[in-house]
C-alpha positions in Angstrom: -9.6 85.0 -44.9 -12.1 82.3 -43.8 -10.2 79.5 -45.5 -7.3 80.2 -43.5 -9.0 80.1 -40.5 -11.2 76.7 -42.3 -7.9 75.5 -42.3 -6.0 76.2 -39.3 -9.1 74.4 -37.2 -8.7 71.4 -38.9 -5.0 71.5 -37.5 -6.4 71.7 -34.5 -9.2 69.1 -34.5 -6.8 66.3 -35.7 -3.5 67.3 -33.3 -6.4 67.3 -30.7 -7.2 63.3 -32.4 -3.6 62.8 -32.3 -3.8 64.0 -28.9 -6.1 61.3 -28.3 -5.1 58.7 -30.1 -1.4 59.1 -28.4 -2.6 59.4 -25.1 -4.9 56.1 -25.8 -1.6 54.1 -26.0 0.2 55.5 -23.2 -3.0 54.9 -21.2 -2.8 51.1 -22.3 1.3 51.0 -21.8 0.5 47.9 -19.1 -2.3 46.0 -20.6 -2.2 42.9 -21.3 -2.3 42.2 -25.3 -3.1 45.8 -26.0 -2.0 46.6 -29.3 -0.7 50.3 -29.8 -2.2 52.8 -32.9 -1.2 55.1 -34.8 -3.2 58.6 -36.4 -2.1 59.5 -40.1 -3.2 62.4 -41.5 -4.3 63.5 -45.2 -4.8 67.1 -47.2 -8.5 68.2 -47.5 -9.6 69.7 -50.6 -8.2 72.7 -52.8 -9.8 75.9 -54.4 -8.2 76.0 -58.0 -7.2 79.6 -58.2 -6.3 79.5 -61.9 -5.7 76.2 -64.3 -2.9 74.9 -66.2 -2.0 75.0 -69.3 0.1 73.2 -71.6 3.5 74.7 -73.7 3.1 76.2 -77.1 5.6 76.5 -79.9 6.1 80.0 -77.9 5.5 79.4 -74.8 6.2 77.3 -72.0 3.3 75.4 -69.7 1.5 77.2 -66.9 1.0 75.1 -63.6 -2.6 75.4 -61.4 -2.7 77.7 -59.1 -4.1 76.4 -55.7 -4.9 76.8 -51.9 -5.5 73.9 -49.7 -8.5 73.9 -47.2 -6.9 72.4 -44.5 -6.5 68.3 -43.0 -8.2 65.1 -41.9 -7.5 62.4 -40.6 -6.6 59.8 -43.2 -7.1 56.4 -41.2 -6.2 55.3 -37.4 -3.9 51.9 -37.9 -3.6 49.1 -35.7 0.2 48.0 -35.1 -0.2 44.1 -34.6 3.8 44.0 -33.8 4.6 41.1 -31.0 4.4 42.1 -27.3 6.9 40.8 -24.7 5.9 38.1 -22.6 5.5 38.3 -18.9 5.8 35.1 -16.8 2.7 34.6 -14.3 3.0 31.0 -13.3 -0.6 30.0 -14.0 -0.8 27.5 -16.4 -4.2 28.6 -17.9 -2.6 32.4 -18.6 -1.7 32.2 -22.7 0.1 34.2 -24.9 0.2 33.5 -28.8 3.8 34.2 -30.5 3.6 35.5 -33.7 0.3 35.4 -36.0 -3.5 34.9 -34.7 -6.2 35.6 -32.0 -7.7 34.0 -29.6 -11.4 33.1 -30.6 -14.0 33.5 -27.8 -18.2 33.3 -27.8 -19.8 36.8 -26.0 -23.5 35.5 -25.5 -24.4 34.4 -29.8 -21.3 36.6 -31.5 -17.7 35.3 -31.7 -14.8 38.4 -30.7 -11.4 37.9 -31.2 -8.1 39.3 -28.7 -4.4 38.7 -27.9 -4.9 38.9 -24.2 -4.9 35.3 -22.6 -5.5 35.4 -19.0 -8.3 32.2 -18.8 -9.8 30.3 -16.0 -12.1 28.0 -15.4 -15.4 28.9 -14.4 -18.3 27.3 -12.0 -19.5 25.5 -15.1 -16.4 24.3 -15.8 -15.6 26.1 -19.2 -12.7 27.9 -19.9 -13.4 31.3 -20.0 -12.0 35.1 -20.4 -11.2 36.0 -16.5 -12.9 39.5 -16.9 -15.9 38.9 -19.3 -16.6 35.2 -18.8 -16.3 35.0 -22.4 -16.2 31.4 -23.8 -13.0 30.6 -24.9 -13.3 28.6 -28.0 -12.0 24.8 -29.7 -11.7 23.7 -33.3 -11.2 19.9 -33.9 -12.2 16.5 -32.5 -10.0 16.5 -29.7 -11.7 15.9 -26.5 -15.0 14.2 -28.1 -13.6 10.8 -27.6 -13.3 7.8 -29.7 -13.4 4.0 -29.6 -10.4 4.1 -27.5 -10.5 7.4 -25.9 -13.0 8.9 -23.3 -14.8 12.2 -24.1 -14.2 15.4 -22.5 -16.0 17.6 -24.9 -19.2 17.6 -26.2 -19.4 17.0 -30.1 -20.9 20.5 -32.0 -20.3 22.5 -28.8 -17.4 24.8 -29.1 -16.8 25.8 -25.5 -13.8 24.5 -24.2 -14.8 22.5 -20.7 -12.4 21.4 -18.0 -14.1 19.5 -15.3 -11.7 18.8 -12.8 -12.2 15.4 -10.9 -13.5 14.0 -14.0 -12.3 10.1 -14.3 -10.7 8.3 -16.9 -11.0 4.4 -17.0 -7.7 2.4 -16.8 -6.4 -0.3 -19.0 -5.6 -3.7 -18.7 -2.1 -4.8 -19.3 -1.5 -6.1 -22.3 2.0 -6.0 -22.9 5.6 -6.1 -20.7 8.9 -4.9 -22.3 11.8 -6.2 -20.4 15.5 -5.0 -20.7 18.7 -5.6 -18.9 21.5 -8.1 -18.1 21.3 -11.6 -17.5 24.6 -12.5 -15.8 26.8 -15.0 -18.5 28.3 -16.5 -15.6 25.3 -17.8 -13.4 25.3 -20.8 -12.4 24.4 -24.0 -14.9 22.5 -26.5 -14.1 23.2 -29.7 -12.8 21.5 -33.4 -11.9 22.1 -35.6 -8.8 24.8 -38.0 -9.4 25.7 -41.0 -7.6 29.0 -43.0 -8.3 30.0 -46.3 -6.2 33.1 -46.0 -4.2 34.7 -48.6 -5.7 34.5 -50.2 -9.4 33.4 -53.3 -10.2 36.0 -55.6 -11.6 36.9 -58.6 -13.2 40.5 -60.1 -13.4 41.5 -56.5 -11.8 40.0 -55.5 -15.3 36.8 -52.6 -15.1 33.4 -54.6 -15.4 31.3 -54.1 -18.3 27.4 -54.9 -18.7 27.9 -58.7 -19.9 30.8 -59.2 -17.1 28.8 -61.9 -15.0 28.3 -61.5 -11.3 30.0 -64.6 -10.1 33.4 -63.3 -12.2 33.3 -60.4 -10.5 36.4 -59.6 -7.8 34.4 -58.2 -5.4 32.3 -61.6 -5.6 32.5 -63.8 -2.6 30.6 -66.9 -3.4 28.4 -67.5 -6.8 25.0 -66.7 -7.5 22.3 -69.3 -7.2 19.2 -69.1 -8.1 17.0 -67.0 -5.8 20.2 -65.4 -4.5 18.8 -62.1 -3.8 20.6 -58.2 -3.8 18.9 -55.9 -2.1 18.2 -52.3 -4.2 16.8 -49.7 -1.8 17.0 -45.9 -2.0 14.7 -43.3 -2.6 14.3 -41.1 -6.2 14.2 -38.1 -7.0 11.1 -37.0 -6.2 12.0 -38.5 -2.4 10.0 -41.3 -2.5 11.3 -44.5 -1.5 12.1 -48.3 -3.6 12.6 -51.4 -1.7 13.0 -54.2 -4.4 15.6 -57.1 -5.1 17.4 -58.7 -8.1 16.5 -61.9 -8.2 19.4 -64.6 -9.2 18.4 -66.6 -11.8 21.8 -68.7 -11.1 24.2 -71.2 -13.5 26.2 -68.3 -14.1 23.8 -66.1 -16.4 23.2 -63.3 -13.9 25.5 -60.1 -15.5 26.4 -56.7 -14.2 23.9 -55.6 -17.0 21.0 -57.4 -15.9 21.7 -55.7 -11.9 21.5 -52.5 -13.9 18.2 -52.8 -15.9 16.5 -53.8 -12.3 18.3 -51.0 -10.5 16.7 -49.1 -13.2 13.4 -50.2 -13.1 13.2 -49.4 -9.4 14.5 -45.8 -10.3 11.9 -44.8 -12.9 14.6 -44.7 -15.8 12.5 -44.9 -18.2 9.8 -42.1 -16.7 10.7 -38.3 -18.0 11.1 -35.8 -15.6 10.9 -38.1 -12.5 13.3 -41.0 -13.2 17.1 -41.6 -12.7 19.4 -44.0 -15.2 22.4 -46.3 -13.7 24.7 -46.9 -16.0 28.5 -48.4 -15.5 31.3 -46.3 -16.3 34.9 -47.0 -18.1 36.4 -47.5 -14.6 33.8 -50.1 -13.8 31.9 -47.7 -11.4 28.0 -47.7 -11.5 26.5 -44.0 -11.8 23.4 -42.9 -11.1 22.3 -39.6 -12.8 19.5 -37.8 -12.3 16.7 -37.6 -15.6 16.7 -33.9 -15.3 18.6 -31.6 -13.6 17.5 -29.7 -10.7 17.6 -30.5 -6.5 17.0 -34.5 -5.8 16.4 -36.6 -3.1 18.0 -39.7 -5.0 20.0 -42.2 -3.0 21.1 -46.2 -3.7 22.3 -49.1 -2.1 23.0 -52.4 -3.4 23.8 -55.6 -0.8 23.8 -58.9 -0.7 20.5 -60.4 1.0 22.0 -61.3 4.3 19.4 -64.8 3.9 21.7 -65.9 0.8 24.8 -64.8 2.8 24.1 -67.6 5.7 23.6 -70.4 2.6 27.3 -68.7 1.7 25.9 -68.0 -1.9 25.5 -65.1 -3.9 27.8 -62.8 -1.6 29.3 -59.5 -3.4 30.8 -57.0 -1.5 29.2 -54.1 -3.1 30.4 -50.7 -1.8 28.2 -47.5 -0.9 27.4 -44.8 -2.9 28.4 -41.3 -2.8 27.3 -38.0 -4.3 29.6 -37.1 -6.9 27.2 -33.8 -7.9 25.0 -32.7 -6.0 21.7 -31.6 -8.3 20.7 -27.7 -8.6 18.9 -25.4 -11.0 20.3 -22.8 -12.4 21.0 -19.6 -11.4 18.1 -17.5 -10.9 17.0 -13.5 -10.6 13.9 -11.9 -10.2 12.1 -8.6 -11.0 9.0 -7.2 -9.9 6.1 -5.8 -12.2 2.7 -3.9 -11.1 0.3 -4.9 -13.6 -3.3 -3.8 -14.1 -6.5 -6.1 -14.9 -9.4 -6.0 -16.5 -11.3 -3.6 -13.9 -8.4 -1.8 -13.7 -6.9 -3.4 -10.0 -3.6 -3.5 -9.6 -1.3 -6.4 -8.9 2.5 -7.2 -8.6 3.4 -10.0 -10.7 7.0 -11.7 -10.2 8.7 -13.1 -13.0 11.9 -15.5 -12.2 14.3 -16.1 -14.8 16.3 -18.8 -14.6 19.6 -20.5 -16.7 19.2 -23.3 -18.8 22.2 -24.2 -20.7 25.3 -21.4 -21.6 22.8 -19.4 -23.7 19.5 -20.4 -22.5 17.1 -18.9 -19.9 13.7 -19.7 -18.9 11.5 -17.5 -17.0 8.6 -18.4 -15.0 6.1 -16.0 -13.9 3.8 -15.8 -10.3 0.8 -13.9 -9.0 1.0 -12.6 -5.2 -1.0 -14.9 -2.7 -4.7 -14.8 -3.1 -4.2 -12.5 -6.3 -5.8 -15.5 -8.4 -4.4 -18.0 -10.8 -2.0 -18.9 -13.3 -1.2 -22.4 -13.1 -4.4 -23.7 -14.6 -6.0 -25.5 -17.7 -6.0 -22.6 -20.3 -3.4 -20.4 -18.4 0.5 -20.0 -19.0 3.0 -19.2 -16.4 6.3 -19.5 -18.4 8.4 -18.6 -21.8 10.6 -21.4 -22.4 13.7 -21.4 -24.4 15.1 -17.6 -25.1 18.5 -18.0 -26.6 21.2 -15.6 -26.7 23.6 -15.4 -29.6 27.7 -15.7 -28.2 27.8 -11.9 -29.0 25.5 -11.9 -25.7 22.7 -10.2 -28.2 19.1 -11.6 -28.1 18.6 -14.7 -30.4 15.0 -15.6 -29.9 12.6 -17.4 -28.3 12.4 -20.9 -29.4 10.6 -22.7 -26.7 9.0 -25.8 -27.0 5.4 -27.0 -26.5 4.7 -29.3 -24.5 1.7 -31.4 -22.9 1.1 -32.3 -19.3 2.0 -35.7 -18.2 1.8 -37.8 -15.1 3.3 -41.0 -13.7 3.4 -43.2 -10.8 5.4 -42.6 -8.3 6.0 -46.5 -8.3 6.4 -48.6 -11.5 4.3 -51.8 -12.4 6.9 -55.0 -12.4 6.5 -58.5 -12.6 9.9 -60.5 -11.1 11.7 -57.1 -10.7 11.3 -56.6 -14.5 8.7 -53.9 -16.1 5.0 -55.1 -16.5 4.3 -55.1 -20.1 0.4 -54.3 -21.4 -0.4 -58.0 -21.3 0.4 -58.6 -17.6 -1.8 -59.9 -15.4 -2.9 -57.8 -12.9 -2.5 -61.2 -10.7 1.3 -61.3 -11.3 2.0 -58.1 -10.2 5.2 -57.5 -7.9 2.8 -55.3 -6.7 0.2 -57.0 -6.3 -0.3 -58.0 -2.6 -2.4 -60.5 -1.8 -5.3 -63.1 -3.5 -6.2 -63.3 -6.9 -9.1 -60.6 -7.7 -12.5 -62.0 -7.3 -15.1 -61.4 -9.7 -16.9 -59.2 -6.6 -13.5 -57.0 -7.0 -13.4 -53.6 -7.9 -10.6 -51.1 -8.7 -12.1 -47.1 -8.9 -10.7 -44.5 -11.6 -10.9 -41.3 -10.5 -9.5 -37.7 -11.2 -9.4 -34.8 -13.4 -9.7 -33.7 -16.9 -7.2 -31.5 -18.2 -9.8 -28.6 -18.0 -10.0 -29.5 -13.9 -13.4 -30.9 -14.4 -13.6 -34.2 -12.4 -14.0 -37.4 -14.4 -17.1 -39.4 -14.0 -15.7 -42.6 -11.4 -15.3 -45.6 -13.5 -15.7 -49.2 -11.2 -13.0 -51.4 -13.0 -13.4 -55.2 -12.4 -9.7 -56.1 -12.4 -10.5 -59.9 -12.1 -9.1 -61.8 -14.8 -7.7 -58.7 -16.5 -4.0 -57.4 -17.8 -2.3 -54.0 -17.4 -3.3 -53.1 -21.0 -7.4 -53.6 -20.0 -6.5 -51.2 -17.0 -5.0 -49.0 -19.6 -7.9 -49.0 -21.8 -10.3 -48.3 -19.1 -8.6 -45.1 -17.9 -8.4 -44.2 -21.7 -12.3 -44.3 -22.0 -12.6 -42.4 -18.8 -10.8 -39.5 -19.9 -12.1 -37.5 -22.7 -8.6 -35.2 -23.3 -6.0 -37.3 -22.0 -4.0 -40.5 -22.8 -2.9 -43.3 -20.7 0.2 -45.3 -22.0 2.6 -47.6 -20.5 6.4 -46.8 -20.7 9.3 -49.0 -21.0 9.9 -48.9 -16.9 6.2 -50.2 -16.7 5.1 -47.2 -15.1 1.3 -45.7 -16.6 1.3 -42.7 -17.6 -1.2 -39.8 -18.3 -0.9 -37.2 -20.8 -2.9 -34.4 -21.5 -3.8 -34.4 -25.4 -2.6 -31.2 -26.0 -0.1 -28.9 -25.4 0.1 -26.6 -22.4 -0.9 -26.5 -18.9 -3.5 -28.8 -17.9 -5.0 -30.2 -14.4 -5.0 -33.6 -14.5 -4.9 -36.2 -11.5 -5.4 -39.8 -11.3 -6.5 -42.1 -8.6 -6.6 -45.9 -8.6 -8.2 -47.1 -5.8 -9.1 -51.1 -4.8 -12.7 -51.6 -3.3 -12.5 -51.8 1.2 -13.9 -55.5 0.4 -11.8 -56.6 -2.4 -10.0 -60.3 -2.0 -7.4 -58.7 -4.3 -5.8 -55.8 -3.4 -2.2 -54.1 -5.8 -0.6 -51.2 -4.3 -0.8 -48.8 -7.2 2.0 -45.7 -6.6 0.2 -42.2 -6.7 0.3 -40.0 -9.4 2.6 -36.8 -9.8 2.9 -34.4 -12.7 6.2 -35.7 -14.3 6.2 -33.3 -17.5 4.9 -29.8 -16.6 2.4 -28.5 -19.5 3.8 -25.3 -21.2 2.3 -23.4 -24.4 6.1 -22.5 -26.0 5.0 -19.2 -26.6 6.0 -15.2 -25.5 2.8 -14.9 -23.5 1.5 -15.5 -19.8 -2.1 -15.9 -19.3 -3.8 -16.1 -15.9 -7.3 -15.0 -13.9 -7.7 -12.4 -11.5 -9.6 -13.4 -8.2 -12.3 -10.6 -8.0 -15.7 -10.1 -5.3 -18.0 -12.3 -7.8 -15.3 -15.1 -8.3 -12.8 -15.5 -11.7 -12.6 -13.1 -13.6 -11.7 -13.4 -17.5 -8.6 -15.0 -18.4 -6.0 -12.3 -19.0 -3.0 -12.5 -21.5 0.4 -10.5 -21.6 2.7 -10.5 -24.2 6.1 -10.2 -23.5 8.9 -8.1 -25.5 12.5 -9.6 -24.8 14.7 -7.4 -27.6 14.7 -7.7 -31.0 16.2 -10.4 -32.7 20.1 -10.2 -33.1 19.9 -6.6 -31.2 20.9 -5.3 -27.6 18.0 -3.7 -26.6 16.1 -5.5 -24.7 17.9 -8.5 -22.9 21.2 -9.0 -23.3 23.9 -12.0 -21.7 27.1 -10.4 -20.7 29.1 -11.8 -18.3 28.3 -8.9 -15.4 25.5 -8.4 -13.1 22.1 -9.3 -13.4 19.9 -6.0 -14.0 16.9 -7.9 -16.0 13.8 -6.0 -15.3 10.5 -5.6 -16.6 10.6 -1.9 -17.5 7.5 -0.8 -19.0 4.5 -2.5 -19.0 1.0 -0.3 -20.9 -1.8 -0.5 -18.3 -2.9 1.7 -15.9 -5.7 2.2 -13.3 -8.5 4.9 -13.3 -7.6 8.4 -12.7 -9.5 11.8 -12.1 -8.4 15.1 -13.5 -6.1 16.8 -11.4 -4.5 19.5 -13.5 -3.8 20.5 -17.4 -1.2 22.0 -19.6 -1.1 23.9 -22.3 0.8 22.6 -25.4 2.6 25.1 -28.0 0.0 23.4 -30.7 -2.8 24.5 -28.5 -3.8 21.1 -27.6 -4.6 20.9 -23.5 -3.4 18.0 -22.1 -5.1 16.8 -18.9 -3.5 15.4 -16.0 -4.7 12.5 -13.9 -4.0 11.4 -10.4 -2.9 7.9 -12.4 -0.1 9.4 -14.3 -1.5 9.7 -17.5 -1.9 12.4 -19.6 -5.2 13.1 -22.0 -5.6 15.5 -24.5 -9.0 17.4 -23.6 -9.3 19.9 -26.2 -7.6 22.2 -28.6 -7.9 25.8 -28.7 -8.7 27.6 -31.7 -6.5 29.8 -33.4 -8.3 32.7 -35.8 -6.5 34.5 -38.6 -7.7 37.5 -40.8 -7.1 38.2 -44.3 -6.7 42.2 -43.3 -6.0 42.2 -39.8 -6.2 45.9 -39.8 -9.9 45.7 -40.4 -10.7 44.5 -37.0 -13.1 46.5 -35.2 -11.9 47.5 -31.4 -14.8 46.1 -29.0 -13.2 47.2 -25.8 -11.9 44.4 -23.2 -9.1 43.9 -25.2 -11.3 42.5 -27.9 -11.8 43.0 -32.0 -14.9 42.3 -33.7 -14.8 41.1 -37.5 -16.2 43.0 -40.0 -16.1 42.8 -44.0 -13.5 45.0 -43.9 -11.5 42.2 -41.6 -12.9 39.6 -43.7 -14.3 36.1 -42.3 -12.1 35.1 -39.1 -9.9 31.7 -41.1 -10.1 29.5 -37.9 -7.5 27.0 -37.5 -4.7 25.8 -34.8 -1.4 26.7 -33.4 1.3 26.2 -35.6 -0.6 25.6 -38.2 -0.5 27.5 -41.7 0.5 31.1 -40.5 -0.5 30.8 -37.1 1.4 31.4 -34.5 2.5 29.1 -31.4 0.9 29.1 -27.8 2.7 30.0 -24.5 1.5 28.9 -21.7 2.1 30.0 -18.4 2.9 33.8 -20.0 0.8 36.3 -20.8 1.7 38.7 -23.6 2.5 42.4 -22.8 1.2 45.7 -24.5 3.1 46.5 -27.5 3.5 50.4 -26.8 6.6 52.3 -27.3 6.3 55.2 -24.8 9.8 56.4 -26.1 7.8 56.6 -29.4 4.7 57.8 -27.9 6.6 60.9 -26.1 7.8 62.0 -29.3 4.5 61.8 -31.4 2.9 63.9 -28.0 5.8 66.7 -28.8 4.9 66.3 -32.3 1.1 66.5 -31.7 1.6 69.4 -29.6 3.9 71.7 -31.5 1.4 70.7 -34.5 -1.6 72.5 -32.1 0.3 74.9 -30.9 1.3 76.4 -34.7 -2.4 75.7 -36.3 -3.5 77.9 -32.9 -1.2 80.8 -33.2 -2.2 80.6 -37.5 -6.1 80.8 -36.4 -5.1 83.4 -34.0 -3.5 85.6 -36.7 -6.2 85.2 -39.4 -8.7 86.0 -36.9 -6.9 89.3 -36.1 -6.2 90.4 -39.7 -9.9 89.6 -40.2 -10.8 92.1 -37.6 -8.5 94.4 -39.0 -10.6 94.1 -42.1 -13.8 94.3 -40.1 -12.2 97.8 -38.8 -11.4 99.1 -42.1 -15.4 99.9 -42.2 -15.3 102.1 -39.4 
């Protein structure tokens, strides 16, 4: 009788645990990460009323004969099944799909949970909202590197966040460009000058030997010291007054008018020169040495002195533009760039049409940004060269070296001066022979911008060449030369930009004096490369030189620049610098890694959370706060990240809902309570037929 009623109380005690247990989860139906249980139940022990026994050749086997003393509770499971997700809107509220815990610090032990409602504390850390638990990082992430600034403290685990933290910029090192550069832009084009009228002979077109006196537009024949006036100004706008000279008997040609026309016009100087020539028809043309805006102009006429002696008399007609000079066409984009403190500045590169497939592009700082026309720096990428498919060809720009030259060529009887002139017989020269007392000053700048150490010259007695040779030994990175209009030039002796200048000056007291022309930059200095390179003006002066490379496209490909005959849309598009920025918000990625946001528009990673996994999840010991603890039963927490191995992916933004059924929880209440209610009436029963036994004493 008293193992009935043994038994029927433990049917009580664990429907009163399944009670519990059931009412646990329907008390945790809204919280956050809360995973459900469930109670199972096992038999307690038997009394063996009788044994069993095995069949005979007779008989058959006998089973045991036993009572069961009742139940227990067999074990009280977790179920790890995935929760909903509820959106919140705070970035820093997590929720882990599929496999793993979060991993925080409580004071020296580590817990782990699914609930992820974080925030960041007065010490900056990431912590649990309700317990101010540490939440915890695995990796390098965050501890910064050669490249990368540090957010997190290296053997520290705790996750910190400290908003209004700064991040140093970078210095631009690189500019992609892409776009259209318009096929049909403008080409361009040098000044060029063509008589009215041709020269003739005979009603035939003049050629160079065709002398003056045959000419039909020849009134009376030249003699010597007949005189025709060349005046005009060059390119450049500044102005020639010379004169062919007649040398008379017939000899003076069409060709020998030319060669003085083009002595006074710089023919033989690059860059700031222009070259007569005479065409089929008989016409002389002037054209420009380079293309581009001029100020070039001619005119040829008889000296009106020779015209009274009625020799030397051609009616020489006036000159007219035929085309008028221009550069190419040209567009422009706008870049910010960043330097090396991290400043920003706008730099505005022009590109501008060569030949059909050609483009240059020339780059500029805003005013009082600093410099990029300087010794060392580079200001433009000559040469890139489209293909006819309008594709990117390359950039096959040439190298070239600064040079100067006179605005006004060295000449001795309207012909060039040669290196072994005398300085004496210069056309230029304009009064007495130089006295001994004489001096002539060199001055200017090396390529570098340094100035030159003055040289005194004594010009007495000397030739072009010894003037030559002393500007030679004055400058230590440039070379002076003569060219074949007799005008000295200076280049730098090597390639790309340079400062040079060059001042010849005669002595206030001098009995000689020659009226040198000034010095321009005739050639402009260029590296031939893909980069620019220029210095930042900053409080304590220069700065370091800076140098951008410069992506057009890849070769043969469209996508970078391309030449199509439709509207210019060239840009620079991306360039990788970037000023300093301070920490204004952070994400969380689905890897775990927070990304931090700055007021610059850059994005850091600052750490990554860590992920724990258990061999036997079910061993996890319930802490309270929505927390497990490990245990040996759990075995050692296997910390890695999101996504990796079996671990599960990170939500941010969500937090992740309680898993409980309460459809499923209402029927295991029913079942816990019919499950009571029958072990109640059993002990009721035995307990009366035990009194009823207790009476049978009476």
């Amino acid at each position: 009788m008293s193992n009935s009623l043994a038994a029927s109380s433990s049917g009580l005690r664990v429907h009163q645990q399944m009670l519990d247990v059931v009412g646990n989860n329907l008390a945790n139906v809204n919280t956050p990460g809360y995973k459900s249980q469930r109670i199972r139940f096992s038999n307690q022990f038997s009394v063996l009323l009788e044994s069993s026994s095995g069949p005979s050749d007779n008989a058959g086997g006998k089973n045991p004969v036993e009572i069961g003393l009742g139940v227990q509770v067999a074990g009280v499971d977790t179920k790890f099944a995935q929760g909903t997700t509820e959106s919140t809107g705070n970035k820093l509220d997590l929720a882990i799909q599929d496999n793993g815990f979060f991993l925080v610090r409580h004071d020296k032990d580590y817990l782990v949970g699914r609930a992820g409602a974080f925030s960041v504390d007065s010490k900056n850390y990431l912590v649990d909202s309700s317990t101010g638990d540490r939440l915890q990082r695995v990796g390098t992430i965050g501890e910064g590197t050669a490249t990368a600034p540090a957010f997190q403290i290296p053997g520290d685990n705790d996750i910190s966040i400290r908003n209004g933290i700064t991040i140093p910029g970078k210095a631009t090192q690189n500019i992609t460009f892409r776009g259209n550069l318009d096929a049909r832009a403008d080409l361009p084009l040098a000044t060029v000058l063509m008589s009215a009228m041709p020269l003739t002979a005979n009603g035939q077109p003049a050629t160079l030997s065709t002398p003056l006196d045959a000419l039909d537009q020849t009134n009376a024949s030249y003699d010597a010291g007949d005189r025709v006036l060349i005046q005009g100004s060059r390119v450049d706008g500044s102005s020639f007054d010379t004169a062919f000279t007649a040398i008379g008997s017939g000899t003076d040609t069409v060709g020998s008018l030319l060669s003085t026309i083009n002595t006074a016009l710089l023919s033989g100087t690059p860059g700031l020169g222009a070259t007569a020539t005479l065409d089929s028809s008989g016409r002389i043309v002037t054209t420009a040495n380079k293309p581009g805006p001029s100020k070039l102009t001619l005119s040829l006429n008889s000296d009106p002195a020779d015209a009274v002696a009625a020799s030397g008399v051609t009616d020489f007609t006036a000159f007219t533009r035929t085309v008028e000079g221009r550069a190419g066409g040209k567009t422009t984009t706008v870049m910010e760039i960043f330097d090396g403190q991290f400043a920003a500045h706008n730099v505005t590169f022009t590109f501008q049409k060569q030949t059909y497939n050609s483009w240059n592009l020339i780059a500029s700082l805003e005013d009082g940004a600093g410099t990029i026309n300087r010794y060392g720096e580079d200001n433009a990428v000559y040469g890139f060269r489209f293909n006819e498919n309008g594709s990117f060809a390359g950039i096959d720009g040439t190298a070239k070296a600064q040079t100067l030259a006179m605005t006004k060529a060295l000449t001795v009887g309207q012909t060039p001066a040669t290196l072994t002139t005398p300085l004496d017989d210069l056309d230029q020269h304009l009064q007495g022979a130089y006295d001994s007392a004489d001096v002539l000053t060199i001055t200017g700048t090396d390529r570098d911008g340094r100035a030159i150490t003055p040289v005194n010259f004594s010009p007495a007695g000397k030739t072009v060449g010894d003037l030559i040779d002393t500007i030679n030994e004055a400058f230590h990175t440039a070379t002076a030369t003569l060219d074949s209009s007799g005008n000295i030039l200076l280049s730098s002796d090597t390639t790309g930009q340079s400062e040079l200048s060059l001042q010849l000056v005669d002595g206030l007291s001098n009995v000689g004096t020659t009226s040198f022309g000034s010095f321009t930059e005739a050639v402009g200095g260029s590296d031939g490369d893909d980069n620019i390179t220029f210095e930042i003006s900053n409080v304590s002066g220069f700065g370091s030189r800076q140098t951008i490379k410069l992506a057009f496209g890849s070769q043969n490909g469209f996508d970078g620049l391309t030449q199509f005959g439709g509207f210019n849309s060239a840009a620079s598009t991306d360039q990788d610098g970037f000023a300093q920025g301070t920490l204004v918000d952070q994400e969380v990625q689905q890897n775990g890694v927070i990304m931090g946001q700055f007021s610059n528009g850059r994005t850091e990673p600052l750490a990554q959370i860590a992920i724990a996994t258990f061999a036997n999840s079910q061993g996890l010991e319930r802490v309270g706060n929505n927390y497990f603890k490990p245990n040996p039963s759990s075995g050692t927490p296997i910390i890695t990240t999101a996504q990796a191995g079996n671990a599960g992916s990170i939500q941010s933004g969500v937090l992740e809902s309680s898993n409980v059924d309460v459809g499923v929880e209402f029927t295991q209440l029913i079942a816990a309570q019919r499950g009571f209610q029958v072990n109640a009436r059993a002990f009721s029963i035995a307990n009366q037929l035990l009194e009823e036994t207790a009476n049978l004493l009476r």
